[in-house]
C-alpha positions in Angstrom: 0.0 0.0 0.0 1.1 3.5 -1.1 2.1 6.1 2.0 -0.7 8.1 2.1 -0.3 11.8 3.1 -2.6 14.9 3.5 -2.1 17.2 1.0 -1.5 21.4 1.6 -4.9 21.6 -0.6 -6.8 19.8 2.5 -5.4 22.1 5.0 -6.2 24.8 3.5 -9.5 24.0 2.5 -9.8 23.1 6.4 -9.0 26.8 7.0 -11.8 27.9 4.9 -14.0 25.7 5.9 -14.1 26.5 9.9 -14.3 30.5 8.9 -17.3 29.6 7.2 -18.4 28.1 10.1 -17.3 30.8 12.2 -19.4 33.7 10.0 -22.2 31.0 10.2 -22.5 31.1 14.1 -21.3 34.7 14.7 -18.1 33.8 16.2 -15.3 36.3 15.3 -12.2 34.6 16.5 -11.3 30.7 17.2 -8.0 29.5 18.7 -7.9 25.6 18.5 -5.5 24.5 21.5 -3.6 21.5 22.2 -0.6 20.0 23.9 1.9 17.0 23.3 -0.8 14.5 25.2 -4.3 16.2 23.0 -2.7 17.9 19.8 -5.7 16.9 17.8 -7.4 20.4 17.1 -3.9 21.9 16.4 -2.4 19.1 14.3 -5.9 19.3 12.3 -5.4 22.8 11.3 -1.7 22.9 10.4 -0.2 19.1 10.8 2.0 20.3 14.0 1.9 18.2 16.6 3.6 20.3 20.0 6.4 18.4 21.8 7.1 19.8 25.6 5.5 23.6 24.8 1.7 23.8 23.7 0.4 25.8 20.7 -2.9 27.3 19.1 -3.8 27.7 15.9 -5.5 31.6 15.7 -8.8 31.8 13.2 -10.6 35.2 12.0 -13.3 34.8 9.9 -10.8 35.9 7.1 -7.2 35.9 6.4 -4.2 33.3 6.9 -4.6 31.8 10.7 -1.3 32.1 12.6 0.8 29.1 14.5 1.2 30.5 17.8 3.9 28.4 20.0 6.0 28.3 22.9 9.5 30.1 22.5 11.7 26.8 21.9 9.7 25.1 19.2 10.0 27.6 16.3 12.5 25.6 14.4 10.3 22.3 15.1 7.1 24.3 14.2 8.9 26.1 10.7 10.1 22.4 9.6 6.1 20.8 10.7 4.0 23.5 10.3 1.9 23.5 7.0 1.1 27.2 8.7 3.9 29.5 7.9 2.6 32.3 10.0 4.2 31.3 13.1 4.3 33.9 16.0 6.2 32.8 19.6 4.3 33.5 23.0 5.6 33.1 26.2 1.9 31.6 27.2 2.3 28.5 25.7 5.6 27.7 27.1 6.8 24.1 28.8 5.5 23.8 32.4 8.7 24.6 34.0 8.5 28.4 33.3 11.8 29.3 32.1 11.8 33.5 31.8 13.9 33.3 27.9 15.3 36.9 29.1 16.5 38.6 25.9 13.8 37.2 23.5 11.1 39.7 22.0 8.3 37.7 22.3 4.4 38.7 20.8 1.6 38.9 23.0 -1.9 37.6 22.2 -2.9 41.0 22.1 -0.2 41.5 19.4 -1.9 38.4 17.1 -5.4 39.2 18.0 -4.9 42.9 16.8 -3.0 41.9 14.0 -5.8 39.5 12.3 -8.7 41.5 13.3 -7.4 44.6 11.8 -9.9 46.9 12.8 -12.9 44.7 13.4 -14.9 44.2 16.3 -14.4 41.3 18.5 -17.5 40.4 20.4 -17.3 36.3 20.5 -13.9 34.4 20.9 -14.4 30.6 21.1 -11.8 28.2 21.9 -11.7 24.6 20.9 -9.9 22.3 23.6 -11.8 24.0 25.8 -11.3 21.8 28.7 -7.7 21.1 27.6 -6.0 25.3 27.9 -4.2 25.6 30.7 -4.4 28.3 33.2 -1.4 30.1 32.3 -2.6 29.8 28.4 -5.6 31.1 29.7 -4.9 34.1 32.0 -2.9 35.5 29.0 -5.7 35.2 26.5 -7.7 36.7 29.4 -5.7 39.9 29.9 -5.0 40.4 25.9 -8.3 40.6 25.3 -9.3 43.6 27.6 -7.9 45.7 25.1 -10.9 44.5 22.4 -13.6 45.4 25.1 -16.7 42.9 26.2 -15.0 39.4 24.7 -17.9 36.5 25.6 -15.9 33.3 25.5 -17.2 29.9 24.1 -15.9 26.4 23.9 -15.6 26.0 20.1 -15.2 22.6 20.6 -18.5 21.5 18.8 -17.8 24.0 15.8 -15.0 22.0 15.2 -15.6 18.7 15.0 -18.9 19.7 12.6 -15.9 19.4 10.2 -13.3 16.5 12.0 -16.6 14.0 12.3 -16.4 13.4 8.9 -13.3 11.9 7.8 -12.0 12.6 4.0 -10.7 10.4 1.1 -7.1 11.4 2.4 -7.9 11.0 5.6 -9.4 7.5 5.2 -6.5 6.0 3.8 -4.6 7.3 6.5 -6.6 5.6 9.2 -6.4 2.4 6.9 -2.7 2.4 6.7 -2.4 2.9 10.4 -4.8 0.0 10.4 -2.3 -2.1 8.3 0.8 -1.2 10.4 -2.0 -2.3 14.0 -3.0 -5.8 12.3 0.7 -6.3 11.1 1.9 -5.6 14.6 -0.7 -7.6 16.2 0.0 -10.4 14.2 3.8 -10.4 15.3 2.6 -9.9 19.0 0.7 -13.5 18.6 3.3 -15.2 17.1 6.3 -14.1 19.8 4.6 -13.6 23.0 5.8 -16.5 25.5 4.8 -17.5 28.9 7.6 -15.8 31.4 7.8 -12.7 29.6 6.5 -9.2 31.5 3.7 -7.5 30.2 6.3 -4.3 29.3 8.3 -6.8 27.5 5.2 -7.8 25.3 4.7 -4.4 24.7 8.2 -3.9 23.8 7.8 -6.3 20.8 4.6 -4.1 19.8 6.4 -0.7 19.8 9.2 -2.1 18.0 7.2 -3.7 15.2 4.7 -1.1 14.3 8.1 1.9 14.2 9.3 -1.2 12.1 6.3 -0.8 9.8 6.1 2.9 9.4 4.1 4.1 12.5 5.0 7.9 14.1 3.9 6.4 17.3 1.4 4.4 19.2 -1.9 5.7 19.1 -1.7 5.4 23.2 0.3 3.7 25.6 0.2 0.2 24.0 -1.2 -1.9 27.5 -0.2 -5.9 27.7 -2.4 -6.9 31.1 -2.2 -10.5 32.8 -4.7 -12.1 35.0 -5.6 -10.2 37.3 -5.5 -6.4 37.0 -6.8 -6.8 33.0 -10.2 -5.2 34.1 -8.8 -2.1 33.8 -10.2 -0.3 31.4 -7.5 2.7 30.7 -3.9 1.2 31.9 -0.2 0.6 31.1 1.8 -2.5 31.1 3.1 -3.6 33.9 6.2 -5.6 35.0 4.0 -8.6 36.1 5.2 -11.7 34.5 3.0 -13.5 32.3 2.0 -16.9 33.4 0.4 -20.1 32.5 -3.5 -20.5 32.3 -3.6 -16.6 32.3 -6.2 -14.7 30.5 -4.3 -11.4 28.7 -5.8 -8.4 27.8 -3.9 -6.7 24.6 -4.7 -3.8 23.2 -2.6 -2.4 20.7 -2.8 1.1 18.0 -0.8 2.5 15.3 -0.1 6.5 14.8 0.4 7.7 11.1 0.4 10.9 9.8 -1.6 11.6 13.3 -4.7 9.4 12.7 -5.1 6.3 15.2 -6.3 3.0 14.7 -6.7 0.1 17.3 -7.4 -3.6 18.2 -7.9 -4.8 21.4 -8.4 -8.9 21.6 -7.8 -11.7 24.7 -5.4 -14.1 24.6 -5.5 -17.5 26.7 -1.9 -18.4 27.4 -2.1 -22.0 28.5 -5.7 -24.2 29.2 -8.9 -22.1 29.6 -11.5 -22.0 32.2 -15.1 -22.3 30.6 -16.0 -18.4 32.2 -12.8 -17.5 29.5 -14.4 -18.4 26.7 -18.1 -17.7 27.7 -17.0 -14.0 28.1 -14.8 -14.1 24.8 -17.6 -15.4 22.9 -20.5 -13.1 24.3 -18.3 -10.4 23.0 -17.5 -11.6 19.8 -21.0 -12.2 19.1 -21.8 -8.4 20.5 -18.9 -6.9 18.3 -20.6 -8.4 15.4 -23.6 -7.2 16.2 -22.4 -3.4 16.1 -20.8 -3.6 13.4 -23.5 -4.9 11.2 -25.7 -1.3 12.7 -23.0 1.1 11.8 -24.2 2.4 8.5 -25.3 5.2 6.6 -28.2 7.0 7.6 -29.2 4.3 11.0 -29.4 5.8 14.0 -27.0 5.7 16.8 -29.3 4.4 19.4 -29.9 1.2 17.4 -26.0 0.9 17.9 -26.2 0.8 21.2 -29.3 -1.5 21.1 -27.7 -4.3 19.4 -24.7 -4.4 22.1 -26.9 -4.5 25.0 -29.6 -6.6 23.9 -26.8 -9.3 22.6 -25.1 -9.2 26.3 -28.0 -9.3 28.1 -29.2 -12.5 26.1 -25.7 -14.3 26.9 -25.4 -12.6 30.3 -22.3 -10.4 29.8 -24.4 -7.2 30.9 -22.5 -6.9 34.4 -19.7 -7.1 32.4 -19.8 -4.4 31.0 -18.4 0.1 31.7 -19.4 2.1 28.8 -21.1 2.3 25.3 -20.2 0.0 22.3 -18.2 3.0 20.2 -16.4 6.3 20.3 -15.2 8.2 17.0 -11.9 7.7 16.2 -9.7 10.0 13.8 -6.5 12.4 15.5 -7.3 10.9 18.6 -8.0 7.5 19.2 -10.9 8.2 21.4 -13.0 11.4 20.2 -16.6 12.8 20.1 -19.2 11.6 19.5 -19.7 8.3 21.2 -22.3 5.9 21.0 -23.8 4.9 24.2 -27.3 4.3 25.8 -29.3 7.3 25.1 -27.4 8.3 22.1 -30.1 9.9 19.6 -28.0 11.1 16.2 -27.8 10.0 12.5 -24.8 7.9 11.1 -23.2 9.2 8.1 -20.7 8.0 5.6 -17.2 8.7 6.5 -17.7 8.7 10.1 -15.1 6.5 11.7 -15.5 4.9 15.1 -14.0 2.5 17.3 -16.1 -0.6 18.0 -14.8 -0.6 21.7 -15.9 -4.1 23.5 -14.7 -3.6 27.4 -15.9 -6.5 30.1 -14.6 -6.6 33.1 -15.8 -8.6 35.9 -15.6 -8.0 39.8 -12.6 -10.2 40.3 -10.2 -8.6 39.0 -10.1 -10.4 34.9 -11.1 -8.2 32.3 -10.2 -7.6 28.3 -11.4 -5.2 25.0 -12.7 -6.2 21.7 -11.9 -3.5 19.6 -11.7 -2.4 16.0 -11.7 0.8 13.9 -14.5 1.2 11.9 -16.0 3.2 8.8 -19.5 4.0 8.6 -20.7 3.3 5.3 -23.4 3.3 2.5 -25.5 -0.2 2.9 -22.3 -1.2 5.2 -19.5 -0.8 7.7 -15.8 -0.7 6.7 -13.5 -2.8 9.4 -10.9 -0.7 8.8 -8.5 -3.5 11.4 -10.2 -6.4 10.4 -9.0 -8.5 13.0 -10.0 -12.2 13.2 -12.5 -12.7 16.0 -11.2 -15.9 16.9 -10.5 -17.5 20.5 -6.5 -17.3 20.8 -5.1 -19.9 22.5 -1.2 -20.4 22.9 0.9 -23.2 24.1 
């Protein structure tokens, strides 16, 4: 398969598109925000991705946005960026707050002046709202008392009107990172031994998928033994893996900053019937989503089909959450499906079928695949075998 890329044409048509949006809702200004951990609405925008300092991205409704960064990153940034406005701010940089004493540095009252050029700035909406921190924040704060009564918003929503639905380009870069995760699964299988450590296990992943062209994990790749695997968010541990253990591997691929997944148990050893009861329950309710994730369905006959098929083979105490969350920059993004969801599928949405059971004992595992919504049909975009992995 051909390296797929995004193309300067798609992020600047991005840029166009959100100021539409912006003149649409009456918002006059947007900064997207993000950091090293959450760079999704950044990296959308202009394809950096902030190491150590954060950064924005600055939207009026017209013009060329500016990059705005920490002080350090401005090489990083002028060799990433597909944003060549690039402006340094002391706001966004790393935690430790060095002072940079001898640096002329802009303000946000500097940018914010610059792009509005005249115009009146009534709303200023932010997406990663719940991400700025407060020094990021206080700054934006006192820049814009020079621009009079500013009402703030979470632009949050605005923006992922236009991230829900994924592209041609950026389709075939969640399939390729779906390649590299099922190619990297696959060697996991075949070399994981009894006596190795869950780190170790995780080890072999990491090396494998840089191996196969990943940027990096979509998240910290988690290898869990026994007991401990019921945790649902987790990192791999030093824990030796035994014999007769039930392991919980979940595994993701980064490329070109789109994330893919699989998650699947594996019996090392001879099973215990309660293994394989729980691996097939959710095998048959993995099926069952995927078959609903289609064009024009609804998303609460998603979440039907997962609980219905785990109450009939008496899973349901099994399970945390709801059967899917969008996938895209970030393995885990809005919207998810869940009980009570009530919104229209559409083509090019991409989601994570995301199967997590965990019982009151401590044993636990995920089911999970990336997954296109299409026309008629769903895309498994990981297209794992759902089979009952037993080794030695």
């Amino acid at each position: 398969m051909t390296r797929p890329i995004i193309p300067d044409s798609e992020f600047e048509m991005r840029a166009r598109n959100i100021q539409e949006l912006m003149k649409q809702k009456g918002i006059d200004m947007l900064l997207a925000y993000g950091n090293e951990a959450e760079p999704q609405f950044v990296r959308y925008f202009c394809d950096y991705w902030p190491s150590f300092e954060t950064a924005g991205v600055l939207f009026a409704q017209d013009g060329e946005p500016i990059l705005l960064i920490g002080p350090e990153s401005l090489t990083y940034a002028s060799d990433r960026s597909r944003i060549r406005n690039i402006r340094r701010l002391s706001a966004f940089r790393e935690s430790s707050n060095p002072e940079y004493p001898g640096h002329k540095l802009d303000t946000f009252r500097d940018v914010i002046g610059e792009l509005l050029d005249g115009k009146p700035l009534k709303n200023f909406a932010i997406a990663g709202y719940n991400l700025i921190g407060k020094v990021t924040y206080d700054a934006l704060i006192d820049g814009l008392k020079s621009f009079g009564d500013v009402s703030i918003i979470s632009g949050d929503d605005l923006v992922m009107q236009l991230r829900m639905y994924k592209s041609e380009n950026e389709i075939l870069c969640l399939r390729y990172a779906g390649e590299i995760t099922h190619k990297t699964f696959d060697y996991v299988i075949e070399n994981i031994r009894p006596g190795m450590t869950e780190s170790q296990v995780r080890g072999l992943a990491c090396a494998k998928l840089f191996e196969l062209g990943a940027e990096s994990e979509s998240y910290p790749i988690w290898v869990l033994a026994g007991k401990g695997g019921n945790q649902a968010i987790s990192r791999a541990r030093h824990k030796v893996i035994g014999e007769n253990e039930l392991v919980h591997i979940q595994i993701g691929a980064r490329y070109e900053g789109y994330a893919s997944t699989i998650g699947r148990p594996v019996i090392i050893g001879k099973p215990e019937q309660w293994m394989l009861d729980a691996i097939k329950a959710g095998y048959e309710a993995h099926e069952a989503i995927i078959e609903q994730l289609y064009d024009g369905n609804n998303a609460g006959n998603v979440a039907n089909a997962y609980y219905e098929t785990m109450r009939k083979n008496n899973h349901i105490d099994w399970l945390l959450y709801g059967p899917c969350h969008a996938t895209g920059l970030m393995e885990g993004e809005p919207p998810w499906i869940e009980d009570g969801s009530d919104y229209i599928l559409r083509n090019n949405m991409t989601y994570a079928v995301d199967i997590f059971m965990g019982n009151k004992v401590g044993y636990g595992f995920r089911i999970e695949d990336s997954v296109r919504v299409g026309i008629g049909k769903a895309e498994n975009m990981t297209n794992y075998p759902r089979e009952i992995f037993i080794l030695y």
